[in-house]
C-alpha positions as CSV (number, residue, x, y, z in Angstrom):
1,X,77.0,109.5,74.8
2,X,78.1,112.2,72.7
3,X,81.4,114.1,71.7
4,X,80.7,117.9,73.0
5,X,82.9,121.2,72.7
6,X,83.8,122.8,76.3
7,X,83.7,126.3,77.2
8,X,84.5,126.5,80.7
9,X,83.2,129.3,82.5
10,X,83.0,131.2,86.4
11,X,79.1,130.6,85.6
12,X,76.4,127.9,86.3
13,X,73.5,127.6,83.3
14,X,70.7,126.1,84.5
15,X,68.0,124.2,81.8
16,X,66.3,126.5,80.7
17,X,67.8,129.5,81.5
18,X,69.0,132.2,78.3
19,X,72.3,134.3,78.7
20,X,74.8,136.4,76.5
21,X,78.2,135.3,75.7
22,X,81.4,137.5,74.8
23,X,83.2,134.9,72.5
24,X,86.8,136.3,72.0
25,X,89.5,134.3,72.8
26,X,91.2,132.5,69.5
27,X,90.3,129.0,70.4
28,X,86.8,129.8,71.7
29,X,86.2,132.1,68.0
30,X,87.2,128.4,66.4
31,X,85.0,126.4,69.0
32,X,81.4,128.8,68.2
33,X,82.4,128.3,64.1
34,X,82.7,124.7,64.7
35,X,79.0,124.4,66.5
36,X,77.8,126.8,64.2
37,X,78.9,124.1,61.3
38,X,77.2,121.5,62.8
39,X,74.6,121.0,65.4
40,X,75.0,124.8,67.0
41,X,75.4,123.2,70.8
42,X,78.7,123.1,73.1
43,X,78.5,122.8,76.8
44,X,79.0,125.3,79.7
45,X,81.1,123.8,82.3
46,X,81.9,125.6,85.4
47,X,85.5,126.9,86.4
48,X,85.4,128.2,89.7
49,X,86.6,132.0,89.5
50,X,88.8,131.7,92.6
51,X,90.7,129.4,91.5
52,X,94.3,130.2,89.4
53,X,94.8,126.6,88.1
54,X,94.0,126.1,84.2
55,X,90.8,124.6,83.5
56,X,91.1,120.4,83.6
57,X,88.2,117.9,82.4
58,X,87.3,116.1,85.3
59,X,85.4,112.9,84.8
60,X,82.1,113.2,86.7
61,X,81.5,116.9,86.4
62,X,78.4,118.1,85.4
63,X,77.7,120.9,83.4
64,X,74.8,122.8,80.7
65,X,74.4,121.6,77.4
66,X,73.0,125.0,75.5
67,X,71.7,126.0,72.0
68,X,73.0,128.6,69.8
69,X,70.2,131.0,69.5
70,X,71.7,134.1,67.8
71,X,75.2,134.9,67.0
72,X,76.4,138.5,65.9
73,X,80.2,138.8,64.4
74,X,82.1,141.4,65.7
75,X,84.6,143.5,64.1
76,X,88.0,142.4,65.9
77,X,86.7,138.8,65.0
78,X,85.4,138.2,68.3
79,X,81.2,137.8,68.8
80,X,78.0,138.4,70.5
81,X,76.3,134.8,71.3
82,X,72.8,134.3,73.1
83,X,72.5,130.7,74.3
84,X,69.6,128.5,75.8
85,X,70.3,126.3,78.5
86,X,69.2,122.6,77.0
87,X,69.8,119.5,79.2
88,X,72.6,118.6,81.8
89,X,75.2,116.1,81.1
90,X,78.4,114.4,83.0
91,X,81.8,114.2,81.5
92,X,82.6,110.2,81.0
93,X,85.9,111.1,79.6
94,X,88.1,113.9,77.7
95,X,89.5,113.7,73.8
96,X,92.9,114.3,72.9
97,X,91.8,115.8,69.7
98,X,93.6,118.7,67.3
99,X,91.1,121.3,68.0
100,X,92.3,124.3,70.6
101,X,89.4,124.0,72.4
102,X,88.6,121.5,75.4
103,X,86.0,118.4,74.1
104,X,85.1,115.5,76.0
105,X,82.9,112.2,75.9
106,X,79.3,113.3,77.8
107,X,76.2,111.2,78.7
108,X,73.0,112.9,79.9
109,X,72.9,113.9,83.6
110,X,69.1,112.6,84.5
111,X,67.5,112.9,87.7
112,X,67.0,110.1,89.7
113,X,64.2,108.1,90.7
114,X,60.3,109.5,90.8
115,X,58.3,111.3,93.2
116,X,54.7,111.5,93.8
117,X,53.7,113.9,91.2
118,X,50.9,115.5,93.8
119,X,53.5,115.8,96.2
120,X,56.2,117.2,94.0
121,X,53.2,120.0,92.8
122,X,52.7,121.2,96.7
123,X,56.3,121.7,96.9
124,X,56.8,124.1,94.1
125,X,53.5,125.9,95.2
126,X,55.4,126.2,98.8
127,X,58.9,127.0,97.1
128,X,57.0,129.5,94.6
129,X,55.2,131.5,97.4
130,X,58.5,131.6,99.5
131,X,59.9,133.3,96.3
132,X,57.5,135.6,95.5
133,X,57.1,136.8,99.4
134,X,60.6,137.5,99.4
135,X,60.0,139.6,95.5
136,X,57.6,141.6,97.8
137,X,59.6,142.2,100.4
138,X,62.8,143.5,98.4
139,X,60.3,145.8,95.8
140,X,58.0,147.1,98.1
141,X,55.5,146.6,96.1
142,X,52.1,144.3,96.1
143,X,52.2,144.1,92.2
144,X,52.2,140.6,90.0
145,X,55.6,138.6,90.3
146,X,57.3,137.3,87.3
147,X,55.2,134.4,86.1
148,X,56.4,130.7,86.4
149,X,55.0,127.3,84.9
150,X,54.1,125.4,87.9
151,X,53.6,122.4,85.5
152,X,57.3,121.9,84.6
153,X,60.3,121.3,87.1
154,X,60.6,124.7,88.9
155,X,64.1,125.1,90.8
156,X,66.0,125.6,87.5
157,X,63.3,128.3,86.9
158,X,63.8,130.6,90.4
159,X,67.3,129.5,90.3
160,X,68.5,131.9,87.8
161,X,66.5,135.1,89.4
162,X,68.4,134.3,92.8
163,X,71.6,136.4,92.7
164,X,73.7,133.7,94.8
165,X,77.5,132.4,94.8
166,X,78.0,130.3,91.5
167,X,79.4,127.4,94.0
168,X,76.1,127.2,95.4
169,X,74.7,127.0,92.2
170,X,77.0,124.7,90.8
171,X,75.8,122.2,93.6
172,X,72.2,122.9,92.9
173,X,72.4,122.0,89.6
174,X,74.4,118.7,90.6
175,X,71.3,117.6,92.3
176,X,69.3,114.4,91.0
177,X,65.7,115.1,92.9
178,X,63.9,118.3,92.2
179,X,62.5,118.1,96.0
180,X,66.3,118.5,97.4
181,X,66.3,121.5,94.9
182,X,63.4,122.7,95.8
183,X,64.7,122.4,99.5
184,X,67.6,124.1,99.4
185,X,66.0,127.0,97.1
186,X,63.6,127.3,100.6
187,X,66.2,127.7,103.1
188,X,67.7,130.9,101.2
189,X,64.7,131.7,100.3
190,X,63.2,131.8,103.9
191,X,66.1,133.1,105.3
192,X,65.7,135.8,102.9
193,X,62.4,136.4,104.5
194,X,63.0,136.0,108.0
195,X,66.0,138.5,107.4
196,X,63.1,140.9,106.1
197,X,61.2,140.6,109.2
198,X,64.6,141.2,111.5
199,X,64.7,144.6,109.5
200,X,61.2,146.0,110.1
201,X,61.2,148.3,113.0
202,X,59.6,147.5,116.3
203,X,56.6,150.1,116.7
């Protein structure tokens, strides 16, 4: 378990996975000195857009532990981050502490149980052809898709490049078996392609 600064956001991170921050609000200027004075890492928890309750730590959510990779002050105070999605964790529990910023007790978020690592390999091969069909479809084009690492776990890879409802993602992310990702990445995916093949007009 660790103690971990919250910045609770309308977006899923997925491990992995490198974005740019806007870091303006007061408390959030005092939460990115804080990291910076210490291990540079605070966690991305997700706070459903939609929604016009203020944000509340829930014990059991799951959220993005992420890295500081580059931070660029800005003038009114306020600055530029670019953050590296690192692990997921669960909250266990929040801290009343002095800081403005949310914190809370987190453990890691692992998946569970094993699966045949030959079997696990197909399935990203399957998932990663799915993908790049449907890269084909939308461009047009019979060039190279973006490469992926078929050797490392693959739905937080593809997740990022699929433009989907942060909901969606949010669930994917709570997932403990890469297969079930990997599964649910298939049926947009391939409903992404059959919708292709329902646009092409009849001869």
């Amino acid at each position: 378990m660790r103690r971990l600064p919250l910045f609770p956001l309308p977006i899923v991170l997925f491990p992995g996975a490198v974005t740019s921050l806007h870091v303006f609000e007061p408390r959030y200027r005092r939460m990115l000195k804080d990291a910076l004075d210490s291990d540079e890492r605070f966690g991305i928890i997700f706070q459903d857009p939609d929604s016009s309750d203020d944000f509340h730590i829930e014990e059991g959510s799951v959220g993005t532990l992420v890295v500081i990779e580059k931070a660029r002050p800005l003038s009114d105070g306020g600055s530029l981050i670019l953050v590296r999605g690192d692990s997921r964790f669960t909250i266990v529990d929040g801290i009343e502490s002095e800081t403005p910023y949310h914190e809370a007790l987190v453990e890691v978020y692992e998946d569970e149980g094993a699966r045949e690592r030959d079997a696990l390999m197909n399935r990203r091969y399957d998932t990663l052809q799915r993908f790049n069909g449907v890269v084909r479809c939308l461009s047009g084009e019979c060039g190279e898709c973006p490469p992926f690492d078929v050797n490392r776990e693959l739905a937080f890879q593809l997740a990022p490049a699929i433009q989907i409802d942060p909901v969606w993602q949010q669930s994917l992310l709570e997932l403990r078996h890469e297969g079930d990702r990997l599964e649910r990445l298939d049926a947009v995916l391939q409903a992404a392609l059959d919708q292709q093949t329902e646009d092409v007009p009849a001869d």
